[in-house]
mmCIF file of the N, C-alpha and C atoms, coordinates in Angstrom:
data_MODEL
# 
_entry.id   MODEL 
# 
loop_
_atom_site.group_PDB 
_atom_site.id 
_atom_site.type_symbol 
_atom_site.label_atom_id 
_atom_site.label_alt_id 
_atom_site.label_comp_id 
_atom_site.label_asym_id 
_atom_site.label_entity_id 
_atom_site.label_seq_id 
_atom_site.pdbx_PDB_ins_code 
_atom_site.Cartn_x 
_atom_site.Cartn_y 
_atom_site.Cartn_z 
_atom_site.occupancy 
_atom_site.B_iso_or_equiv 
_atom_site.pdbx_formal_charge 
_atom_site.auth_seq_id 
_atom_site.auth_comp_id 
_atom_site.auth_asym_id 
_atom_site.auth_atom_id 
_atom_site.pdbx_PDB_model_num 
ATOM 1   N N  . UNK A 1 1  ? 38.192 -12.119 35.011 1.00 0.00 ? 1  UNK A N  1 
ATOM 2   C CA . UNK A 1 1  ? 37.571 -10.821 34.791 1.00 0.00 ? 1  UNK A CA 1 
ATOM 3   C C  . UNK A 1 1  ? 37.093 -10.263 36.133 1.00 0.00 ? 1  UNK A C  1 
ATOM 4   N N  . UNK A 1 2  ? 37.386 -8.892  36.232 1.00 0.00 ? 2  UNK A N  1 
ATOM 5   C CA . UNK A 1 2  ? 37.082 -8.569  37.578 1.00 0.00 ? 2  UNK A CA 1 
ATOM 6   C C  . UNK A 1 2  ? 35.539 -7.781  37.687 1.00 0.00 ? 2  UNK A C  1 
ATOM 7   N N  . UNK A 1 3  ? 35.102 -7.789  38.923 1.00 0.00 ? 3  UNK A N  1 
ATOM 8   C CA . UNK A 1 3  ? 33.615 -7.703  38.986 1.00 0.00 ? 3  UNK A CA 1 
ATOM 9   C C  . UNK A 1 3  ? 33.532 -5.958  39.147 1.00 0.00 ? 3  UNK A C  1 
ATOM 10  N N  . UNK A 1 4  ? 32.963 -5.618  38.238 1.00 0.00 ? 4  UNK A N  1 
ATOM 11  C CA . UNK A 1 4  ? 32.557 -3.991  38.377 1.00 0.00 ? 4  UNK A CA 1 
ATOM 12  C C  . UNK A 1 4  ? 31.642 -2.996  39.662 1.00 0.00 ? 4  UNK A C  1 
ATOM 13  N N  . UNK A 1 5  ? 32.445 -2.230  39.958 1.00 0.00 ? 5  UNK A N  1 
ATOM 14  C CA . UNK A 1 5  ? 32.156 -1.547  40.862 1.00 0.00 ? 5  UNK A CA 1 
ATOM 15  C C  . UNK A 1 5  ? 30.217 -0.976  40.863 1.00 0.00 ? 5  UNK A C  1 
ATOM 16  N N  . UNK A 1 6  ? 29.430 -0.985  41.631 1.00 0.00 ? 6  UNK A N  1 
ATOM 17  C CA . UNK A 1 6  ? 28.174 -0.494  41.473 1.00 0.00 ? 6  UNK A CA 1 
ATOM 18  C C  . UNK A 1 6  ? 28.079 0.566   41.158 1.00 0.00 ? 6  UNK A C  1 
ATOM 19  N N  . UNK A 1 7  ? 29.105 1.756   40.969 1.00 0.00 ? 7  UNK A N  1 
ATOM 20  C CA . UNK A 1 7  ? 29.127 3.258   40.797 1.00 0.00 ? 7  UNK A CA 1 
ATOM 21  C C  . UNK A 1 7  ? 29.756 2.548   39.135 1.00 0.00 ? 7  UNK A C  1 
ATOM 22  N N  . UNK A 1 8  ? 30.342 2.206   38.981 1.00 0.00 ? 8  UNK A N  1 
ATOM 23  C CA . UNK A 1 8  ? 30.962 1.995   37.598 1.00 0.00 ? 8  UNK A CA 1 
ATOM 24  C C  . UNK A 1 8  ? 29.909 1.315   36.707 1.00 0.00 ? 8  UNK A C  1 
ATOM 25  N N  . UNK A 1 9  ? 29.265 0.528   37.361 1.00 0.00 ? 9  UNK A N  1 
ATOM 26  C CA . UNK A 1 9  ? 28.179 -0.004  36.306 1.00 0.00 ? 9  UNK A CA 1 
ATOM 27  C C  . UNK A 1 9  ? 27.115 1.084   36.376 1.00 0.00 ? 9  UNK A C  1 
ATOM 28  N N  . UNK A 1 10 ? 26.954 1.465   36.965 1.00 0.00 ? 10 UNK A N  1 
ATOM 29  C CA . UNK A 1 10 ? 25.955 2.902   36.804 1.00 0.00 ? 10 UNK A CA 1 
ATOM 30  C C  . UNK A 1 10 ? 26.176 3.267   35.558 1.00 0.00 ? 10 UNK A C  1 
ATOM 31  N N  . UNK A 1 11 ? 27.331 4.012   35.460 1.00 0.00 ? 11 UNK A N  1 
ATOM 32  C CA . UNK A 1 11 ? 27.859 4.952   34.644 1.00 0.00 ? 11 UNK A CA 1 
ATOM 33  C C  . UNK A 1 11 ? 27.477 4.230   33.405 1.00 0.00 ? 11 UNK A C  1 
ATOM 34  N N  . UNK A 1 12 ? 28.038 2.961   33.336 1.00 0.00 ? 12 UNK A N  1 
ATOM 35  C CA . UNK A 1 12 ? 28.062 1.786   31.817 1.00 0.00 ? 12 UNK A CA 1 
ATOM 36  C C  . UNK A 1 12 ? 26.294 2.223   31.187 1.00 0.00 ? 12 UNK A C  1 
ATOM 37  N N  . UNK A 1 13 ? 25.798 2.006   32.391 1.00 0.00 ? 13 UNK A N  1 
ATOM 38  C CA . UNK A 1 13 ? 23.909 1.519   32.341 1.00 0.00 ? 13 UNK A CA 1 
ATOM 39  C C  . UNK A 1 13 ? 23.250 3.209   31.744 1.00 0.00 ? 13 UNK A C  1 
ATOM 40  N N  . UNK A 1 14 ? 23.772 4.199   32.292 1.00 0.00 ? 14 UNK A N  1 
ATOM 41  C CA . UNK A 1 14 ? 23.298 5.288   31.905 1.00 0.00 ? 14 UNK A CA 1 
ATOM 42  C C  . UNK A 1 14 ? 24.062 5.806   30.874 1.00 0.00 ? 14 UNK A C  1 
ATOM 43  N N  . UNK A 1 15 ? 25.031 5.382   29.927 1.00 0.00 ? 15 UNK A N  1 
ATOM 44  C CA . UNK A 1 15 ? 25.972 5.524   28.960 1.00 0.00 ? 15 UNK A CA 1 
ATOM 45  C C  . UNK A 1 15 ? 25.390 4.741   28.067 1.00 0.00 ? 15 UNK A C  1 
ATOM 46  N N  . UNK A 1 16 ? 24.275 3.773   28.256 1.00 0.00 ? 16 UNK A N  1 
ATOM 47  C CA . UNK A 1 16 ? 24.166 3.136   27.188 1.00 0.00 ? 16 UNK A CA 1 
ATOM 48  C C  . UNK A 1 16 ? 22.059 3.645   27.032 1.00 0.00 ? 16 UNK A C  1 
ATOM 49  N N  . UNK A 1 17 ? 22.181 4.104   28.015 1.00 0.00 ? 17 UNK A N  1 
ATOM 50  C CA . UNK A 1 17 ? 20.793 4.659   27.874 1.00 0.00 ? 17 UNK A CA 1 
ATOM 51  C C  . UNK A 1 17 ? 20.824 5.852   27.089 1.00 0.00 ? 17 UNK A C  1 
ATOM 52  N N  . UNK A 1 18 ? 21.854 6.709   26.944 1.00 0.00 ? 18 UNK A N  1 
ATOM 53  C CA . UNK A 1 18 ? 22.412 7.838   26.312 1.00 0.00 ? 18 UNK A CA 1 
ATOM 54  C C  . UNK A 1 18 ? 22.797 7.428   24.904 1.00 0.00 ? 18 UNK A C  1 
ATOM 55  N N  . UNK A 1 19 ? 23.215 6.545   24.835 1.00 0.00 ? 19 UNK A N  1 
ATOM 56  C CA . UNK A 1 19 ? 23.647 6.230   23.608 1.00 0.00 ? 19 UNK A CA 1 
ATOM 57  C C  . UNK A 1 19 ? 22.245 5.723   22.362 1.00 0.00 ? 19 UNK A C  1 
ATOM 58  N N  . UNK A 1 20 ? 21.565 5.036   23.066 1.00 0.00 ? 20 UNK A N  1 
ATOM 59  C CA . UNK A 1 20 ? 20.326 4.114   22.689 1.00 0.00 ? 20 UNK A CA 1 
ATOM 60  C C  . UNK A 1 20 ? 19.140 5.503   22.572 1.00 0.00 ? 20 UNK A C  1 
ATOM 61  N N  . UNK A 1 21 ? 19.155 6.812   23.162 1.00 0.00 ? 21 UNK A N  1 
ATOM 62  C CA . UNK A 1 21 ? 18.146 7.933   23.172 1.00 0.00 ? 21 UNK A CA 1 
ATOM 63  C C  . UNK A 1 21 ? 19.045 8.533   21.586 1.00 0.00 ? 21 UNK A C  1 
ATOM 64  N N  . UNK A 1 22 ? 20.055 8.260   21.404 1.00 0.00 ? 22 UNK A N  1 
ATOM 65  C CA . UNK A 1 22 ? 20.406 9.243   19.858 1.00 0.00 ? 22 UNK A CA 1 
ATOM 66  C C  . UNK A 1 22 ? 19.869 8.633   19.093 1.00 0.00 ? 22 UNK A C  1 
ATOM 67  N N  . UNK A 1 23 ? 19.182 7.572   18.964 1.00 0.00 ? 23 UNK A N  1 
ATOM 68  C CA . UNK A 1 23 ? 19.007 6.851   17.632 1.00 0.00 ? 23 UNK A CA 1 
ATOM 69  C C  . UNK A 1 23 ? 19.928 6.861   16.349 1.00 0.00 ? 23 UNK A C  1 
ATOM 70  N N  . UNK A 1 24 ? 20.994 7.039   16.570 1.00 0.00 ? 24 UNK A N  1 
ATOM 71  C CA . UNK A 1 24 ? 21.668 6.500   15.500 1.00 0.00 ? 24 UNK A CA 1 
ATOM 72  C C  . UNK A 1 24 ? 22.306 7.848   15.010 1.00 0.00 ? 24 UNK A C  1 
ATOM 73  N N  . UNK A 1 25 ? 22.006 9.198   15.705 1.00 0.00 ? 25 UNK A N  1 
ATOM 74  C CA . UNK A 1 25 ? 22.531 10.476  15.823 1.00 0.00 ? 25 UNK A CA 1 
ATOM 75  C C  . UNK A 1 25 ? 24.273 10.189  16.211 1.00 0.00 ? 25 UNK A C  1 
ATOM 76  N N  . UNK A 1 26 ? 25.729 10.501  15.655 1.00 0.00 ? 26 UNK A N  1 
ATOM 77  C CA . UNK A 1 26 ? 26.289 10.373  16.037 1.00 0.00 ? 26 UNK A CA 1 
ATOM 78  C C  . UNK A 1 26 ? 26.652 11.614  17.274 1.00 0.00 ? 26 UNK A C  1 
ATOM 79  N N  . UNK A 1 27 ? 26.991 10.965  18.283 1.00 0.00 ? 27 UNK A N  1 
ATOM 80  C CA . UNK A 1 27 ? 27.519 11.856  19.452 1.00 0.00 ? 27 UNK A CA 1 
ATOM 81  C C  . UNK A 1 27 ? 28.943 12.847  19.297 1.00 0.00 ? 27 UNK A C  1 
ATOM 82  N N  . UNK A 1 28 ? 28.946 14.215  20.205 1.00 0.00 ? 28 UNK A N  1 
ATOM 83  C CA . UNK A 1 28 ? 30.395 15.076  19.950 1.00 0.00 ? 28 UNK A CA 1 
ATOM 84  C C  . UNK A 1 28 ? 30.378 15.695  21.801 1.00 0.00 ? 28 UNK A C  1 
ATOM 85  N N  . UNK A 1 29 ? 31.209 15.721  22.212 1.00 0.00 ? 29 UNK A N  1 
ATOM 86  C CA . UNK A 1 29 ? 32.106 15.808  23.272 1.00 0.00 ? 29 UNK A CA 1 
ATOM 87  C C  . UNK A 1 29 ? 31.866 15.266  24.131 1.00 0.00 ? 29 UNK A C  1 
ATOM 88  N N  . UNK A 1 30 ? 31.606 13.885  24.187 1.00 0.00 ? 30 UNK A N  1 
ATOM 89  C CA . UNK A 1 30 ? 30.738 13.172  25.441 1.00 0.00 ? 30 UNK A CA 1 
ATOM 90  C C  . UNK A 1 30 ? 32.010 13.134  26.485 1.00 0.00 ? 30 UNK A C  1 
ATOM 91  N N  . UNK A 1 31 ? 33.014 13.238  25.731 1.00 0.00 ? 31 UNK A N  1 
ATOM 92  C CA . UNK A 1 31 ? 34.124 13.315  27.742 1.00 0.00 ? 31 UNK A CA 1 
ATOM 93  C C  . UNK A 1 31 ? 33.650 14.560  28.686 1.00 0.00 ? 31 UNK A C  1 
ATOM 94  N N  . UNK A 1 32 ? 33.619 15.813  27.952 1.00 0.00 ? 32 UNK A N  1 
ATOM 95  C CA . UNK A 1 32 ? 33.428 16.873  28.512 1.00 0.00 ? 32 UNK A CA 1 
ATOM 96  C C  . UNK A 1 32 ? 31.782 16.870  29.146 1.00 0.00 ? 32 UNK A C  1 
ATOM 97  N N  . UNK A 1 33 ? 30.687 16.055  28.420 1.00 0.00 ? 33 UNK A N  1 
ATOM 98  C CA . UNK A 1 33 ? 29.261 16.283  29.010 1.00 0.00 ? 33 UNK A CA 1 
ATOM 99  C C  . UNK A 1 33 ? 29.729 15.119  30.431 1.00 0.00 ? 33 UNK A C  1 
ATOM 100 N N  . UNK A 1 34 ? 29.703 14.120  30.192 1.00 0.00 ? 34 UNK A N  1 
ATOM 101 C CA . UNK A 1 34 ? 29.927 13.713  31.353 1.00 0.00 ? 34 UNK A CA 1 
ATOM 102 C C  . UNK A 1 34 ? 30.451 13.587  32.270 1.00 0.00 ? 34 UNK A C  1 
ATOM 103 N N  . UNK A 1 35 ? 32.214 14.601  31.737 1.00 0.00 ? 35 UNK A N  1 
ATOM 104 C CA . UNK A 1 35 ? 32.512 15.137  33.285 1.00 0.00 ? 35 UNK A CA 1 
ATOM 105 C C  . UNK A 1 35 ? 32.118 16.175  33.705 1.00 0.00 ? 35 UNK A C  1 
ATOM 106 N N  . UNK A 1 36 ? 31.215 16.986  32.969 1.00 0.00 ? 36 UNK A N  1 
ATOM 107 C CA . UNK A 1 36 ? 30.447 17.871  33.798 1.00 0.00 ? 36 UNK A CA 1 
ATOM 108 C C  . UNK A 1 36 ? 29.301 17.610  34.583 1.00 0.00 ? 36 UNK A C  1 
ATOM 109 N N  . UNK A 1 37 ? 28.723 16.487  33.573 1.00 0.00 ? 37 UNK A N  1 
ATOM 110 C CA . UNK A 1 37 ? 27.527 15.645  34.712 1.00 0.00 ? 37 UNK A CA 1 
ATOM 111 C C  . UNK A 1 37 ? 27.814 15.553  35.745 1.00 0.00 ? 37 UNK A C  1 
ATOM 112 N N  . UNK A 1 38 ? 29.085 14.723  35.788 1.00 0.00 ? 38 UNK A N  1 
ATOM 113 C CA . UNK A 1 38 ? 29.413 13.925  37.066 1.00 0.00 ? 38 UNK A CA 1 
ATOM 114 C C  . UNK A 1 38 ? 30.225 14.653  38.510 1.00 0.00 ? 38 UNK A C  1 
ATOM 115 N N  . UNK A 1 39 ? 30.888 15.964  38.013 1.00 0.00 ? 39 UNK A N  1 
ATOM 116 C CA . UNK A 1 39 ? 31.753 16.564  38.943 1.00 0.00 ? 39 UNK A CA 1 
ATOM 117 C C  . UNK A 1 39 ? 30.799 17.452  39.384 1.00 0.00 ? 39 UNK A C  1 
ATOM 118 N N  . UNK A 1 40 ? 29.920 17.792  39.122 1.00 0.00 ? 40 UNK A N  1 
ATOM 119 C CA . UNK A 1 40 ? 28.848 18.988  40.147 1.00 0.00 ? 40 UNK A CA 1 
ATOM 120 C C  . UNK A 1 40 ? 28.260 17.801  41.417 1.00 0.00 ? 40 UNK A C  1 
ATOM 121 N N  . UNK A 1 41 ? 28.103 17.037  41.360 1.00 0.00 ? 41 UNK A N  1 
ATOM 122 C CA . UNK A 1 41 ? 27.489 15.980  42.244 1.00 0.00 ? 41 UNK A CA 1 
ATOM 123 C C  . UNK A 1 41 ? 28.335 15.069  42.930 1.00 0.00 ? 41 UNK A C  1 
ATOM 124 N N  . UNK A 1 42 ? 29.765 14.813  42.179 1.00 0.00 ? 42 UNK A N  1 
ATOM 125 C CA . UNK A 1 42 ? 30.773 14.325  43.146 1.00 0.00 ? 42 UNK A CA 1 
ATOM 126 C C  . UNK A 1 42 ? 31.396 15.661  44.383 1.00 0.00 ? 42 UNK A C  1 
ATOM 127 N N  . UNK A 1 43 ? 31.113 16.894  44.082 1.00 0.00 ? 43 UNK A N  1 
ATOM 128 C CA . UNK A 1 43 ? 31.948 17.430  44.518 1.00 0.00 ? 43 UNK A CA 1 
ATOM 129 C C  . UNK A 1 43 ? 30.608 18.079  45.874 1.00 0.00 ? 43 UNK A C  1 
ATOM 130 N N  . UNK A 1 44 ? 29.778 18.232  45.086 1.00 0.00 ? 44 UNK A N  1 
ATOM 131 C CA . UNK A 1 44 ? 28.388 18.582  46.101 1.00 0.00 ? 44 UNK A CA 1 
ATOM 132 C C  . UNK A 1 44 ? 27.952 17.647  47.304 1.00 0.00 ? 44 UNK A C  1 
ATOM 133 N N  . UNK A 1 45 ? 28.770 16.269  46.825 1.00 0.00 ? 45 UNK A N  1 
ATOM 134 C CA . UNK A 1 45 ? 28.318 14.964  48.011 1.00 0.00 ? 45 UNK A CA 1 
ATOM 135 C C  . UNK A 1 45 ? 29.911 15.135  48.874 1.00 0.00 ? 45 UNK A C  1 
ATOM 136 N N  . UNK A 1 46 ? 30.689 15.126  47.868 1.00 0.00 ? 46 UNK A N  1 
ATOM 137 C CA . UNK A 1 46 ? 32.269 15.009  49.073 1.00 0.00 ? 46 UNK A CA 1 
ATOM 138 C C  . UNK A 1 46 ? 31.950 16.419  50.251 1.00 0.00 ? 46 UNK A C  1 
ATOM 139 N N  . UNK A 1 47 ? 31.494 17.440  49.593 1.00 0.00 ? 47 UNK A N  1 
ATOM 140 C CA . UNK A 1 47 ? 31.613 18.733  50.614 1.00 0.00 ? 47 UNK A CA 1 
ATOM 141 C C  . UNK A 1 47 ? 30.425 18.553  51.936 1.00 0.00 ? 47 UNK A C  1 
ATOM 142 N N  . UNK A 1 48 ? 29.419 17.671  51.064 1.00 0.00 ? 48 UNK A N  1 
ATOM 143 C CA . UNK A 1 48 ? 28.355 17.966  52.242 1.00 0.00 ? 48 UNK A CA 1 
ATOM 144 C C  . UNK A 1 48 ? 29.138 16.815  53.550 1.00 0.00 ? 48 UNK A C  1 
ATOM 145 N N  . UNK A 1 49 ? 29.836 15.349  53.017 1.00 0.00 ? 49 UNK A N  1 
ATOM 146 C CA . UNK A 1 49 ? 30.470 14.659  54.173 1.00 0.00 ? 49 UNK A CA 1 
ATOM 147 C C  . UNK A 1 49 ? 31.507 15.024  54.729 1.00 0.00 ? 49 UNK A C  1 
ATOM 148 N N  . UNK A 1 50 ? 32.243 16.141  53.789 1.00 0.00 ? 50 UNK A N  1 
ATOM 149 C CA . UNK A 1 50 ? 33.131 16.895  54.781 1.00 0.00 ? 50 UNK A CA 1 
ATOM 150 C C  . UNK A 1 50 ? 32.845 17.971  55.941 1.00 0.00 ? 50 UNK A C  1 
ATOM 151 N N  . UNK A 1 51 ? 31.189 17.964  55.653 1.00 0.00 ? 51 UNK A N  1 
ATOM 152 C CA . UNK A 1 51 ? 30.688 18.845  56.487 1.00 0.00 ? 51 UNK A CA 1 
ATOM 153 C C  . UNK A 1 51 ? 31.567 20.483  56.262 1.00 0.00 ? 51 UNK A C  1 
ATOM 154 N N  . UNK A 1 52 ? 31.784 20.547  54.391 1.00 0.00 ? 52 UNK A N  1 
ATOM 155 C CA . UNK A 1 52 ? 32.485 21.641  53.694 1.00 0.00 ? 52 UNK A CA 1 
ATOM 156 C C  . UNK A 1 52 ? 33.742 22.058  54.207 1.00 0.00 ? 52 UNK A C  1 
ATOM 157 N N  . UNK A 1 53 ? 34.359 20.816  54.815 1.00 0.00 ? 53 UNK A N  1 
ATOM 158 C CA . UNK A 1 53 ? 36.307 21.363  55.070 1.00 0.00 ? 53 UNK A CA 1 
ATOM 159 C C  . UNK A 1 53 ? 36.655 21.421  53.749 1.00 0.00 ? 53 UNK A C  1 
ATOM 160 N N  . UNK A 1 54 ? 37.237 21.977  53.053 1.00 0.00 ? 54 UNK A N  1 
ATOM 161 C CA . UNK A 1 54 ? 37.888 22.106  51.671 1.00 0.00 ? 54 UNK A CA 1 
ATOM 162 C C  . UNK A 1 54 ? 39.335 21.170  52.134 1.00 0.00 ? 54 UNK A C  1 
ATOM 163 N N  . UNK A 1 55 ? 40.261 21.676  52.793 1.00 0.00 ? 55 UNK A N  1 
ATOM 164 C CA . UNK A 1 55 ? 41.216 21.091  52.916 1.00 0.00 ? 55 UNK A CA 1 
ATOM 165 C C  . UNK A 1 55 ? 40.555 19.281  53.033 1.00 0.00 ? 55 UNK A C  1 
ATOM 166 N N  . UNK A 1 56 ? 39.796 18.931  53.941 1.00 0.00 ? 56 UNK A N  1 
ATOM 167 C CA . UNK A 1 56 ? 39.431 17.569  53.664 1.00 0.00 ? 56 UNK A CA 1 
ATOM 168 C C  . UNK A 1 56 ? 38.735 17.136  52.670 1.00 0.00 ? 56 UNK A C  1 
ATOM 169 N N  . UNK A 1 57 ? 38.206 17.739  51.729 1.00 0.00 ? 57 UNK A N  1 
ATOM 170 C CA . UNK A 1 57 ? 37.477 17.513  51.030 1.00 0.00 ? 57 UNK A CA 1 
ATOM 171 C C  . UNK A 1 57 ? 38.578 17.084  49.486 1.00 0.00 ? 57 UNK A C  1 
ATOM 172 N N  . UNK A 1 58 ? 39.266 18.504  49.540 1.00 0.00 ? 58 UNK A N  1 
ATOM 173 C CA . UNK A 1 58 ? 40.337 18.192  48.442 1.00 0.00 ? 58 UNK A CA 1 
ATOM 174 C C  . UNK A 1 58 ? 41.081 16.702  48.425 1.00 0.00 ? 58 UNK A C  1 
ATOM 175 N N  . UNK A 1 59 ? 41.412 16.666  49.880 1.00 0.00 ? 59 UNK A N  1 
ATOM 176 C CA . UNK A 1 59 ? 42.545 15.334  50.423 1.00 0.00 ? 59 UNK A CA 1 
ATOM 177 C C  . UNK A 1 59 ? 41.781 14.192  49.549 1.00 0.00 ? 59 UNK A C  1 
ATOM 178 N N  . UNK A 1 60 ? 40.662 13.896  49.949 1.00 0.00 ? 60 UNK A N  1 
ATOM 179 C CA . UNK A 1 60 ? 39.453 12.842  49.499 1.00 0.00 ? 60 UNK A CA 1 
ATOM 180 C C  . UNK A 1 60 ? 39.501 12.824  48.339 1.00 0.00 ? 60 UNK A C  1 
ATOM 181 N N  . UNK A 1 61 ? 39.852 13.561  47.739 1.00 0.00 ? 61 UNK A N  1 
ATOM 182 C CA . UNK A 1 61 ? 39.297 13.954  45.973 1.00 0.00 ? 61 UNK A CA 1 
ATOM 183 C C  . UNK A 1 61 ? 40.809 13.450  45.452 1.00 0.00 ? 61 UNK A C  1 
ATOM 184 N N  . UNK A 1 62 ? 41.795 13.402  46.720 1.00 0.00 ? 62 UNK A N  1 
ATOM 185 C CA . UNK A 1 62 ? 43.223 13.448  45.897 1.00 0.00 ? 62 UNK A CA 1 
ATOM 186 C C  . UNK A 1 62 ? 42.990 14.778  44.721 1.00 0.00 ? 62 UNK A C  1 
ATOM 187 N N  . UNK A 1 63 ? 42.918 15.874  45.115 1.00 0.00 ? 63 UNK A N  1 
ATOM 188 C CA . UNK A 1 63 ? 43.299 17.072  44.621 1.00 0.00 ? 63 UNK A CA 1 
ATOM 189 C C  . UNK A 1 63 ? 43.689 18.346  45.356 1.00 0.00 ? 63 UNK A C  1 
ATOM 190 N N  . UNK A 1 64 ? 44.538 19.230  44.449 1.00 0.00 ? 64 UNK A N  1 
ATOM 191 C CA . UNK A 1 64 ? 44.817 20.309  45.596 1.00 0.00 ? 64 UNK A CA 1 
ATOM 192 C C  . UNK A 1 64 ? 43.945 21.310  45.923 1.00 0.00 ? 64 UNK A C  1 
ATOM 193 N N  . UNK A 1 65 ? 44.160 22.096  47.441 1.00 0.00 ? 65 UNK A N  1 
ATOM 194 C CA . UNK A 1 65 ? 42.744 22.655  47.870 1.00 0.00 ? 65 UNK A CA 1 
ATOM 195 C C  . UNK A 1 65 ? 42.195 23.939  46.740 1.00 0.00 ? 65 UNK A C  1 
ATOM 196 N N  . UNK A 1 66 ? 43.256 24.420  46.065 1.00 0.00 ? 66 UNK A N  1 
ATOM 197 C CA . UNK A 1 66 ? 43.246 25.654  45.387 1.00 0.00 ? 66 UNK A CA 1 
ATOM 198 C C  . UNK A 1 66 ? 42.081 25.017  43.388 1.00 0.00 ? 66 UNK A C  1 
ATOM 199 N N  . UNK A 1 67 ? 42.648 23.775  43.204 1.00 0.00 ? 67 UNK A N  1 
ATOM 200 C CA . UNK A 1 67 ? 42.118 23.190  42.507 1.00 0.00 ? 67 UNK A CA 1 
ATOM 201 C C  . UNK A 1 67 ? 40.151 22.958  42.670 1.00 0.00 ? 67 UNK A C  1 
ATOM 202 N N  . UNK A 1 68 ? 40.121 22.560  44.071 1.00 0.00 ? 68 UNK A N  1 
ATOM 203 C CA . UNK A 1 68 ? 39.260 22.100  44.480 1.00 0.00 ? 68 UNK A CA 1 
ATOM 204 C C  . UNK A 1 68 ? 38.357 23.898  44.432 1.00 0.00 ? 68 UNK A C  1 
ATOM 205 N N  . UNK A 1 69 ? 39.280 24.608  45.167 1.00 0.00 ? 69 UNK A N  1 
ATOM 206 C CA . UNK A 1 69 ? 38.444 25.768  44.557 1.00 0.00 ? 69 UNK A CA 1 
ATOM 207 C C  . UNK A 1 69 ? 38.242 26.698  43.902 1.00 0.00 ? 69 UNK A C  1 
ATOM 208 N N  . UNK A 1 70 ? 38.790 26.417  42.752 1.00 0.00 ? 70 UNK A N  1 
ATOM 209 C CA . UNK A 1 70 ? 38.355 26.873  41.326 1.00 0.00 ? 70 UNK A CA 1 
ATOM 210 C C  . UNK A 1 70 ? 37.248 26.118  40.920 1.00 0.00 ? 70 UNK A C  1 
ATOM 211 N N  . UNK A 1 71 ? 37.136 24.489  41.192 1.00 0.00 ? 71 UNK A N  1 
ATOM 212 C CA . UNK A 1 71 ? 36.167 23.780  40.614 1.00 0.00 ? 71 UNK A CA 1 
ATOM 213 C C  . UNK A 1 71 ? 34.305 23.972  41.653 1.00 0.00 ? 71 UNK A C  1 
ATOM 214 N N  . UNK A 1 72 ? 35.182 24.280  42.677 1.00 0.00 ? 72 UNK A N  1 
ATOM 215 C CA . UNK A 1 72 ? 33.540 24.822  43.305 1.00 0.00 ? 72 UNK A CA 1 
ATOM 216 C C  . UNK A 1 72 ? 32.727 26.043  42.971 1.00 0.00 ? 72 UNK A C  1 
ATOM 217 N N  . UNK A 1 73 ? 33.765 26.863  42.186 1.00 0.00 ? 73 UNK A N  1 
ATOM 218 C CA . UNK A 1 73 ? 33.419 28.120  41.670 1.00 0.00 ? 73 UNK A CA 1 
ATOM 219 C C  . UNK A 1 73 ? 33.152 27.852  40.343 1.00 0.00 ? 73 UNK A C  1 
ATOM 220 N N  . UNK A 1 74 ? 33.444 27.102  39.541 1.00 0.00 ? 74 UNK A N  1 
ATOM 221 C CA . UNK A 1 74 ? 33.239 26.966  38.573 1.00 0.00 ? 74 UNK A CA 1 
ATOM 222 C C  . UNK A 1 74 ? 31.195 26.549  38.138 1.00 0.00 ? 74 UNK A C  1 
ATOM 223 N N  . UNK A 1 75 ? 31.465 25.599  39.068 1.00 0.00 ? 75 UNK A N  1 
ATOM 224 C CA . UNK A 1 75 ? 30.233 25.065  39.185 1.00 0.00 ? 75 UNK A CA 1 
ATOM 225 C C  . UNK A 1 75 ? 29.162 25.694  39.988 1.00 0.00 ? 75 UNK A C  1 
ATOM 226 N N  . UNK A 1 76 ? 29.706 27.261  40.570 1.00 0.00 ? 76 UNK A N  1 
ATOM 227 C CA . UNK A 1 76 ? 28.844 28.182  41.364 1.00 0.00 ? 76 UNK A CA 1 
ATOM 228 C C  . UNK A 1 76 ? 28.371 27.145  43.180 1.00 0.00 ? 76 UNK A C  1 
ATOM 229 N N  . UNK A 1 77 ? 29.050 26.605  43.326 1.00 0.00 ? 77 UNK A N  1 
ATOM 230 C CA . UNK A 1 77 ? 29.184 25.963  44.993 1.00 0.00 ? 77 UNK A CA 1 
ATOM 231 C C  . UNK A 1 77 ? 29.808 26.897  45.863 1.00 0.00 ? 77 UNK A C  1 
ATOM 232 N N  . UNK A 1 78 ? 30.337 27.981  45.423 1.00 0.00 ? 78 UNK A N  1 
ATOM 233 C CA . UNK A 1 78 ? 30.818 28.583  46.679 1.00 0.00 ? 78 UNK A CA 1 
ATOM 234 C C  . UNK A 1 78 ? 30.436 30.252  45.844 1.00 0.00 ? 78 UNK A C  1 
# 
């Protein structure tokens, strides 16, 4: 069994803190809440170490730059 990444057990640890706050409420679109959680803050930390190159920033993300900025607009970053 392979040993989980510290960003990946995050996710597990606060997924189950989320889960354990419904009390027994069943949950509805949790893909979409948590990739919205998670992409305003992945994309807010890649730009600030790109020192905001988009072209490098996209590369990093493995996405294209035009992608990359729709999603900064989306999220009101640019």
């Amino acid at each position: 069994m392979s040993k989980k990444s510290s960003l990946e057990q995050c996710v597990i640890d606060s997924l189950d803190a989320y889960f354990d706050d419904l009390n027994g409420t069943e949950p509805h679109g949790i893909h979409a809440m948590v990739m919205q959680t998670v992409e305003k803050p992945l994309l807010q930390s890649v730009m600030r170490r790109t020192q905001d190159n988009q072209s490098l920033a996209a590369d990093w993300l493995g996405i294209n730059r035009n992608t990359l900025r729709k999603k900064l607009k989306d999220h009101k970053l640019i």
